[in-house]
C-alpha angles and dihedrals in degrees: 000000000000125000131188121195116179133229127202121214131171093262105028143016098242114208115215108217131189129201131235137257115278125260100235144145113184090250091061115142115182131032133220116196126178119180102249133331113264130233092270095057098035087054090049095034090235145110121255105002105155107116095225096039108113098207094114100029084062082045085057094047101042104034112026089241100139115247092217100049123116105277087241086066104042082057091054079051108057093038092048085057083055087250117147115197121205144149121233093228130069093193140328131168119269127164086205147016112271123091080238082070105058117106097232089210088066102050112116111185128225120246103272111157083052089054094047077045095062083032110057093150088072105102098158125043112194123206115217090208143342094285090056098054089033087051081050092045095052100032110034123010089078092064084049102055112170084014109171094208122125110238115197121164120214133211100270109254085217107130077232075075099081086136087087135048115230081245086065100042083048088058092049106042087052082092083078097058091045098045081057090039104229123176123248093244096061084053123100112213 
């Protein structure tokens, strides 16, 4: 899936990091992008690995997708709610794991408007932080110019996001559950 190759320089061992496949069905609807896995979740193969992320958590909460379940099923999940799940990089070079980290002249982003292309049911993108959207920003909107797309960045779920309580990250990433329109039954408060 992943793969990590490493580049020596005179100050700093880089690591060379590439992001995963995406999560996607043709009828997805909505897309989650985050900028590029971190450590965590390149070591496990899986989005989102981190222990204290609250990705899935928020997923649990605003979507009803169990936290605890295999991450197999949490996928199925996600994909059976017409939700795709990507990263706006491919690869870049980053000696750690925060997006603060990554050395913005190597970002090389992944083929998005190829992806909305396969994908014409996606109406909303959601950015899971700043360097997400700002990765979008640099790298794709201009090969989407008059896009009618709706862009909304979300707090980041990364744990390097203290500055908001999981009750406040809940609140914003909501918009998730109503651009799907999920019932508030099938939400989880």
């Amino acid at each position: 899936m992943a793969s990590a190759g490493v580049a020596e320089t005179n100050e700093s061992i880089l690591i060379h990091v590439r992001s995963f496949p995406a999560v996607s069905q043709r009828d997805a609807t909505v897309l989650i992008l985050g900028s590029m896995p971190g450590e965590a979740s390149l070591r496990a193969g899986q989005y989102y690995a981190h222990p204290r992320n609250a990705f899935w958590p928020l997923m649990e909460a605003v979507l009803g997708i169990g936290a605890s379940l295999p991450y197999g099923d949490r996928i199925a999940a996600l994909i059976a709610r017409r939700v795709a799940l990507w990263d706006v990089l491919a690869s870049c070079v980053r000696p750690g794991s925060l997006d603060s980290d990554i050395v913005d002249s190597t970002a090389a982003p992944n083929d998005l408007p190829g992806f909305l292309s396969e994908h014409p049911l996606v109406r909303t993108v959601f950015f899971n932080g700043t360097k997400a959207e700002q990765a979008w920003q640099r790298h794709v909107a201009r090969a989407l110019p008059g896009s009618p797309l709706r862009l909304v960045r979300l707090p980041s779920t990364s744990p390097a996001n203290a500055s908001y309580s999981l009750k406040r990250k809940i609140e914003a990433w909501r918009a998730i559950a109503i651009a799907l329109e999920v019932p508030q039954e099938r939400r989880r408060l």
